[in-house]
C-alpha positions as a Markdown table, in Angstrom:
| # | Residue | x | y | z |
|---|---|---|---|---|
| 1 | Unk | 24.4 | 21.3 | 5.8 |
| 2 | Unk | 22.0 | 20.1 | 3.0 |
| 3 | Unk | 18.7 | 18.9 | 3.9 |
| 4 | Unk | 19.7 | 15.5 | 2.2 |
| 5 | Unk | 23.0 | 15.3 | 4.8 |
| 6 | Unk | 19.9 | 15.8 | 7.6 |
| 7 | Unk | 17.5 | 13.2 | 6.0 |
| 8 | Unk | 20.3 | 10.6 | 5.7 |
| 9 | Unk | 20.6 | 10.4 | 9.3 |
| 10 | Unk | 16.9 | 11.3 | 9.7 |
| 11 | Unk | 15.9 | 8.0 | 8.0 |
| 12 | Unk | 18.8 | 5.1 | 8.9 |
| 13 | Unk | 17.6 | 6.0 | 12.4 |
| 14 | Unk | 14.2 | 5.4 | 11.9 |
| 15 | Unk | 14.9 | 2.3 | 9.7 |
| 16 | Unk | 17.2 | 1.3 | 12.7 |
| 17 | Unk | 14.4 | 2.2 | 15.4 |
| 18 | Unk | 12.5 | -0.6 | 13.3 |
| 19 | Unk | 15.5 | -3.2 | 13.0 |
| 20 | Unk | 15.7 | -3.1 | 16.7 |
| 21 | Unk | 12.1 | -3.7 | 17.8 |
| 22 | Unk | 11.3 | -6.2 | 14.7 |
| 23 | Unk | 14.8 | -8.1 | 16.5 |
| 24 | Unk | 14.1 | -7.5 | 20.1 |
| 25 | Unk | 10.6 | -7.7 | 20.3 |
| 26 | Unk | 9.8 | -10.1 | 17.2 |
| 27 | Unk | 12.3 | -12.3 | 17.3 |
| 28 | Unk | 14.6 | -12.7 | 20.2 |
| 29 | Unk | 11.3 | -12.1 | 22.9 |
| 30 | Unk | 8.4 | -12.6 | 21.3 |
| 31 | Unk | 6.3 | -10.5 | 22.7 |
| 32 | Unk | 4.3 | -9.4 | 19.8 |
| 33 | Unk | 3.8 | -9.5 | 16.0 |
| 34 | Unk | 3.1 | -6.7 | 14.1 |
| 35 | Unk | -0.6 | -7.4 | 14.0 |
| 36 | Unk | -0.6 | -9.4 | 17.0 |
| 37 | Unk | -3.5 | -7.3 | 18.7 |
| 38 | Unk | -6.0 | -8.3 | 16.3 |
| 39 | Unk | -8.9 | -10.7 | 17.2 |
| 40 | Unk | -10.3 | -11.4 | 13.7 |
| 41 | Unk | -9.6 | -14.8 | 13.1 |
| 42 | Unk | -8.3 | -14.6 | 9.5 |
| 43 | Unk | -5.4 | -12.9 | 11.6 |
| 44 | Unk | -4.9 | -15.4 | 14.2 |
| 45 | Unk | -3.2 | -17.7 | 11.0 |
| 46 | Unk | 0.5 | -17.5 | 12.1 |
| 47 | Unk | 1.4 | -17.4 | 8.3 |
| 48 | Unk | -0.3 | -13.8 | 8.3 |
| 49 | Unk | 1.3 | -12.8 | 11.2 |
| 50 | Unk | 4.5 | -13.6 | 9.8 |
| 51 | Unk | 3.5 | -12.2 | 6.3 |
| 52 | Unk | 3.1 | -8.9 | 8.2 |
| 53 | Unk | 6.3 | -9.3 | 10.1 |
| 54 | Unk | 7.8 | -9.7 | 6.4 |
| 55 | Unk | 6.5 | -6.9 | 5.2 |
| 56 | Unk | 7.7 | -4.5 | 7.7 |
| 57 | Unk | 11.0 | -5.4 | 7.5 |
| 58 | Unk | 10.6 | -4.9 | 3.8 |
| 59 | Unk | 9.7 | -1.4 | 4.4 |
| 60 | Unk | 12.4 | -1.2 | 7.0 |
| 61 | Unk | 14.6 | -2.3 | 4.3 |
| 62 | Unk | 13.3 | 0.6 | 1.6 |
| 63 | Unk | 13.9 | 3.5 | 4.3 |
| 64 | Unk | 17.3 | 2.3 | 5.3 |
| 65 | Unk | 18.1 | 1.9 | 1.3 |
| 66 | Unk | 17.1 | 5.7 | 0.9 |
| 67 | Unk | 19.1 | 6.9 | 4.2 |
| 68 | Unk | 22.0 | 5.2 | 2.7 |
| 69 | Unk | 21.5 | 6.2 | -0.6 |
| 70 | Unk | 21.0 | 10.6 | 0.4 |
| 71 | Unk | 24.0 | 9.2 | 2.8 |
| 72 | Unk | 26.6 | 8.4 | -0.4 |
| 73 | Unk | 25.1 | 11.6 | -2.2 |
| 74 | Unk | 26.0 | 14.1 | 0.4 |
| 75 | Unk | 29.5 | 12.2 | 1.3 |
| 76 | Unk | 31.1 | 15.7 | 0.5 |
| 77 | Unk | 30.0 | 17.0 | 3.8 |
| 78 | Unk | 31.2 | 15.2 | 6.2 |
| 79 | Unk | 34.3 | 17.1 | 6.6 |
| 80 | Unk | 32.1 | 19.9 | 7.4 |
| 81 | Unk | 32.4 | 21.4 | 11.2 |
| 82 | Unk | 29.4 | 19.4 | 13.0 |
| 83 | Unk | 28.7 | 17.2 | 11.0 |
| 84 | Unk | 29.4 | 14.4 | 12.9 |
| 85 | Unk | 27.4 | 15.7 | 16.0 |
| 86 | Unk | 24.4 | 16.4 | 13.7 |
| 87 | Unk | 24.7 | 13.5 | 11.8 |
| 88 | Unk | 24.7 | 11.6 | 14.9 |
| 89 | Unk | 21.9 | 13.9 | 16.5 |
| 90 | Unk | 19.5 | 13.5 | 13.8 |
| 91 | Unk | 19.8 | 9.1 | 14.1 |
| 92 | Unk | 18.7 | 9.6 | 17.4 |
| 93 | Unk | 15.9 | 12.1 | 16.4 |
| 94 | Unk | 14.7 | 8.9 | 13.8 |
| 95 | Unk | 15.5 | 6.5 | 16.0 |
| 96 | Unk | 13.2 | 7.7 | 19.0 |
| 97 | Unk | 10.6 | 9.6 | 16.5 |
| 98 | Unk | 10.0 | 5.4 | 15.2 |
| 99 | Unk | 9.3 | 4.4 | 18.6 |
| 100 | Unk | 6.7 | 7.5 | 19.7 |
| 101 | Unk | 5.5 | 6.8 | 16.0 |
| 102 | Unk | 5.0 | 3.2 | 16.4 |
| 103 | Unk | 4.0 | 3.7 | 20.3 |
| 104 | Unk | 0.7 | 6.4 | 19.6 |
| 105 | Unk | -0.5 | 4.2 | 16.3 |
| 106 | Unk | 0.2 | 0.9 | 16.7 |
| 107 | Unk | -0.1 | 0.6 | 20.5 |
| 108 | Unk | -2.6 | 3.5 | 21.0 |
| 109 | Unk | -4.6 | 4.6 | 17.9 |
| 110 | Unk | -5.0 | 1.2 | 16.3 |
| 111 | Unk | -4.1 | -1.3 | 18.7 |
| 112 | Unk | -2.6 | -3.8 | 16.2 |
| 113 | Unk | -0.3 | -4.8 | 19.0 |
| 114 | Unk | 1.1 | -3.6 | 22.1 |
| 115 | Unk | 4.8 | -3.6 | 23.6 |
| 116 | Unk | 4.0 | -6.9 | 25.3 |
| 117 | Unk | 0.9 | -9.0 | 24.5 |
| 118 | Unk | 0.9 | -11.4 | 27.4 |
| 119 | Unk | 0.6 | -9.2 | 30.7 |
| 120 | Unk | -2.5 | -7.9 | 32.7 |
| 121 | Unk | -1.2 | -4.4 | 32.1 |
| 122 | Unk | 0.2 | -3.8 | 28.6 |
| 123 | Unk | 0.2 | -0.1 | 29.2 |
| 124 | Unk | 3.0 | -0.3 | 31.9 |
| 125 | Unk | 4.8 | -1.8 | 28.8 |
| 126 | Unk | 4.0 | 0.4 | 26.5 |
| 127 | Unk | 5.1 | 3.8 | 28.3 |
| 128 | Unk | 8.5 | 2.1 | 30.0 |
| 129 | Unk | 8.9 | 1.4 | 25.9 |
| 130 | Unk | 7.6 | 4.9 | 24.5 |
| 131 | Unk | 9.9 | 6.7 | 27.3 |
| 132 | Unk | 12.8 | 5.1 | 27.1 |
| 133 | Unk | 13.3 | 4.7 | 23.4 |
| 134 | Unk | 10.8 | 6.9 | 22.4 |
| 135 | Unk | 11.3 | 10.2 | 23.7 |
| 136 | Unk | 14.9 | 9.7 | 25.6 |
| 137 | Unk | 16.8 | 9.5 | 22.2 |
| 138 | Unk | 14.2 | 12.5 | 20.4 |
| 139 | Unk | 15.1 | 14.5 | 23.4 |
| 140 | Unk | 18.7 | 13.4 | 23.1 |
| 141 | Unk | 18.9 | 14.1 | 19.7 |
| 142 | Unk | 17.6 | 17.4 | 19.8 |
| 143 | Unk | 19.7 | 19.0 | 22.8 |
| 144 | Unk | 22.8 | 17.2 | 20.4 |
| 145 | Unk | 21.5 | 19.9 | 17.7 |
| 146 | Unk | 22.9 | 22.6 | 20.0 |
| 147 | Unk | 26.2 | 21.8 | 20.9 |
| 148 | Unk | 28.7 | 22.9 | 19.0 |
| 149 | Unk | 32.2 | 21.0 | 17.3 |
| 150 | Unk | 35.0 | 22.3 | 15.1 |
| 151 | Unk | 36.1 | 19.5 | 13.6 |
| 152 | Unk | 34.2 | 17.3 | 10.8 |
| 153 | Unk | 34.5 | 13.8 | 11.6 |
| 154 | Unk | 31.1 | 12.8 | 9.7 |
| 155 | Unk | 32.8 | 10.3 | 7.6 |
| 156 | Unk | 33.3 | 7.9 | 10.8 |
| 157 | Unk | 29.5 | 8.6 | 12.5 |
| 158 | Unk | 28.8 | 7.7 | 8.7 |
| 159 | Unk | 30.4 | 5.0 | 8.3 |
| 160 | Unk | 29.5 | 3.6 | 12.3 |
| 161 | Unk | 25.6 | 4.3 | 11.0 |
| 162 | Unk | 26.2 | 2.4 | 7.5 |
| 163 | Unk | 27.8 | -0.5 | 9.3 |
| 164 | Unk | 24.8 | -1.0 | 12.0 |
| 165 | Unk | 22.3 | -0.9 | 9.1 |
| 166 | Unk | 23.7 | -3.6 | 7.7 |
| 167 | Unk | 24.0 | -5.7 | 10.8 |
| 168 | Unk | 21.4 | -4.7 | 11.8 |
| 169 | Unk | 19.0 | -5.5 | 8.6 |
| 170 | Unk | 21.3 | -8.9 | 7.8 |
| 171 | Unk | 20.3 | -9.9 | 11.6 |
| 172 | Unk | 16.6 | -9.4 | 11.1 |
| 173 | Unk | 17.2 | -11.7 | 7.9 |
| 174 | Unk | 17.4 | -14.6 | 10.7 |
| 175 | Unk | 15.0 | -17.0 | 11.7 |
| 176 | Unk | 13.7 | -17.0 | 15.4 |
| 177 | Unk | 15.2 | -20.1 | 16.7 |
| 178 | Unk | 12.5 | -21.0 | 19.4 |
| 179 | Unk | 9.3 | -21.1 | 16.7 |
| 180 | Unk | 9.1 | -24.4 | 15.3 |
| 181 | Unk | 6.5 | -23.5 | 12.6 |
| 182 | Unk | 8.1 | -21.2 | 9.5 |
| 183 | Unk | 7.3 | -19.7 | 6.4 |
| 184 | Unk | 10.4 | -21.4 | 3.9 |
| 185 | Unk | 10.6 | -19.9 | 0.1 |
| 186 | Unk | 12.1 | -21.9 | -2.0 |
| 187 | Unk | 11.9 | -20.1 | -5.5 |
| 188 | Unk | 10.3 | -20.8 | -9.1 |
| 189 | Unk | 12.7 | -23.3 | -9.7 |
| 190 | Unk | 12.7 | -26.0 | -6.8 |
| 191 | Unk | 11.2 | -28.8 | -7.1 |
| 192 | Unk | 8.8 | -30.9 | -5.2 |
| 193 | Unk | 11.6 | -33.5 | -4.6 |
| 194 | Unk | 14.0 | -30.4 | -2.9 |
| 195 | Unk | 11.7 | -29.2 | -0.7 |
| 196 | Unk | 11.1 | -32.7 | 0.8 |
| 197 | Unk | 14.7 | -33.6 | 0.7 |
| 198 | Unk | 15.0 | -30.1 | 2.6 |
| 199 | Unk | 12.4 | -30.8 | 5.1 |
| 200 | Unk | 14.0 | -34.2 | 5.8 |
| 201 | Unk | 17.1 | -33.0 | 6.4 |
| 202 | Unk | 16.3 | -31.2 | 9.2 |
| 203 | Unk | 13.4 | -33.5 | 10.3 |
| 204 | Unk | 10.7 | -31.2 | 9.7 |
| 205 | Unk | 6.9 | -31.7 | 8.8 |
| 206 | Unk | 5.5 | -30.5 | 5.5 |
| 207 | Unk | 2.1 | -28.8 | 6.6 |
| 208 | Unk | 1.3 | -26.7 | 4.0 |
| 209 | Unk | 2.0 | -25.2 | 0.4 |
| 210 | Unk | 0.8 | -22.2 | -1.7 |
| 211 | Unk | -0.8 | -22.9 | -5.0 |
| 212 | Unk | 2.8 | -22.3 | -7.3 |
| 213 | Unk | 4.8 | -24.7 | -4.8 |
| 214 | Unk | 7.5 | -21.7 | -4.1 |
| 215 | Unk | 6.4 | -21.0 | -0.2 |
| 216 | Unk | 6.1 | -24.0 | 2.6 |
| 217 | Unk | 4.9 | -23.9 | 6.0 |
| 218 | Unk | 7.1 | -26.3 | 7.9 |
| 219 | Unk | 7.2 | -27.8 | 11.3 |
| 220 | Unk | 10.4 | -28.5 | 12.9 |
| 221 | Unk | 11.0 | -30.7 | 15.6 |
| 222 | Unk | 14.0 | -28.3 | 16.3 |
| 223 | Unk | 13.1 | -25.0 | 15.7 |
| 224 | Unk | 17.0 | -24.0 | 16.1 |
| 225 | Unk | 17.8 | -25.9 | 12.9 |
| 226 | Unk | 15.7 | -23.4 | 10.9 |
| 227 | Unk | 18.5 | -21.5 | 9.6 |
| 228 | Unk | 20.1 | -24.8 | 8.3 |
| 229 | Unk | 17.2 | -25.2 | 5.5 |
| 230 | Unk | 19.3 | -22.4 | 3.8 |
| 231 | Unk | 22.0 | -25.4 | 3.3 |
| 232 | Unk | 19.2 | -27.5 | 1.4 |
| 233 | Unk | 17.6 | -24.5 | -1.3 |
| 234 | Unk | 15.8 | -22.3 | 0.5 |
| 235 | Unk | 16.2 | -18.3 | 0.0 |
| 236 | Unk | 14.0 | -17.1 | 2.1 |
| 237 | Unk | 13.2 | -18.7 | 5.8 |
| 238 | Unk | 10.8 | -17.7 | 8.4 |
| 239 | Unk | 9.8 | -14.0 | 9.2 |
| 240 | Unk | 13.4 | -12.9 | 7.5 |
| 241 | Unk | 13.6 | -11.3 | 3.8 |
| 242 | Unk | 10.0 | -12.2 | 3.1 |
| 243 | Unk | 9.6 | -10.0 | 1.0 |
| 244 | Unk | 9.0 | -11.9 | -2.1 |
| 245 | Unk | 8.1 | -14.9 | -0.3 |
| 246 | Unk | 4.7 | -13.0 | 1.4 |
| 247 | Unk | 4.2 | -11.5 | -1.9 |
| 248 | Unk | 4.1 | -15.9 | -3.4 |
| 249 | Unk | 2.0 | -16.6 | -0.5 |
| 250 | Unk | -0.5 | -13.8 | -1.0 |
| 251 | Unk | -0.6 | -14.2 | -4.5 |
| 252 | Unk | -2.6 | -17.8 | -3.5 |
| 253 | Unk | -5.2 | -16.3 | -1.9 |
């Protein structure tokens, strides 16, 4: 096996160890943002703690490109005797090294945030966290390493790891439906008139604009019709594919 065939499955399990706690733990709990653990004021602003949330999934987005990418170049081995088991294997390897990763510098080293904020006891959290998806699939991965496997069946562990990048990515593109302030980009091209249209449509409050008039902070009175301001111009909506729209945002700084 080449060391891109390894890498491949080395880095969409790492970009999927960060797709599942940006999901989980950003979006569908709540417990944390990224930088969530951070008492200077400046980061108490919910727009930078979604502009951080942005960019992480930005960078989620790059690694998973790359896996993907070292994935289509080494498509010639998957036929290959074990290469579905290691294929598999090394996933779980980047899927749990993520989690120690993100466990000993975010939670420990740093503190930018912890498993979950809101507890007397975040390090209970943070172990049951760092254990069970930290070093269970690592260790899991690595005993997978030995076994053995005469067959190649890579092209199907391939294709299972493309598909749940993709879900996977397109699902951290949505909204959280229980925050009713959100970041909405609208683009270069929309006009004053669209973005209020927008916001009435979905009876929302205008609270605030950067300096080019591309990125809006909204209130909504709903905040489970945030996905619908996709219906009325926008192209980028809460803490989803910000990647552009945190760059707008910053640039009025």
């Amino acid at each position: 096996m080449s060391s891109g065939y390894h890498w491949s499955g080395y880095l969409l399990g790492f970009a999927l160890g960060g797709f599942f706690d940006g999901i989980l733990l950003h979006q569908i709990l709540q417990w944390h943002h990224l930088l969530a653990g951070l008492q200077a004021h400046a980061f108490s602003d919910i727009r930078v703690q979604i502009l951080a949330d942005g960019l992480f999934h930005a960078l989620m987005y790059l690694i998973a490109a790359l896996g993907l990418l070292l994935l289509w170049r080494t498509r010639g081995e998957f036929a290959a005797a074990r290469s579905d088991r290691w294929l598999f294997a090394n996933a779980l390897i980047g899927f749990g090294v993520w989690h120690v990763v993100d466990s000993v510098f975010s939670h420990w080293i740093t503190g930018i945030h912890r498993i979950k904020m809101d507890t007397a006891n975040p390090l209970v959290w943070d172990l049951i966290w760092f254990a069970t998806f930290g070093i269970v699939p690592l260790v899991l991965g690595l005993l997978m390493r030995r076994g053995s496997h005469d067959e190649g069946t890579g092209h199907i562990v391939a294709s299972v790891l493309a598909a749940a990048v993709f879900v996977g990515g397109a699902w951290s593109a949505i909204p959280p439906r229980n925050v009713s302030q959100v970041m909405v980009y609208f683009g270069p091209a929309a006009k004053a008139e669209t973005v209020i249209a927008a916001a009435a449509a979905v009876d929302a409050r205008l609270i605030w604009s950067d300096r080019s008039g591309e990125l809006w902070a909204l209130d909504l009175s709903d905040p489970s019709r945030s996905t619908a301001l996709y219906k009325h111009g926008a192209l980028f909506v809460g803490n989803s594919l910000l990647a552009v729209g945190c760059l707008s945002w910053s640039r009025a700084i």
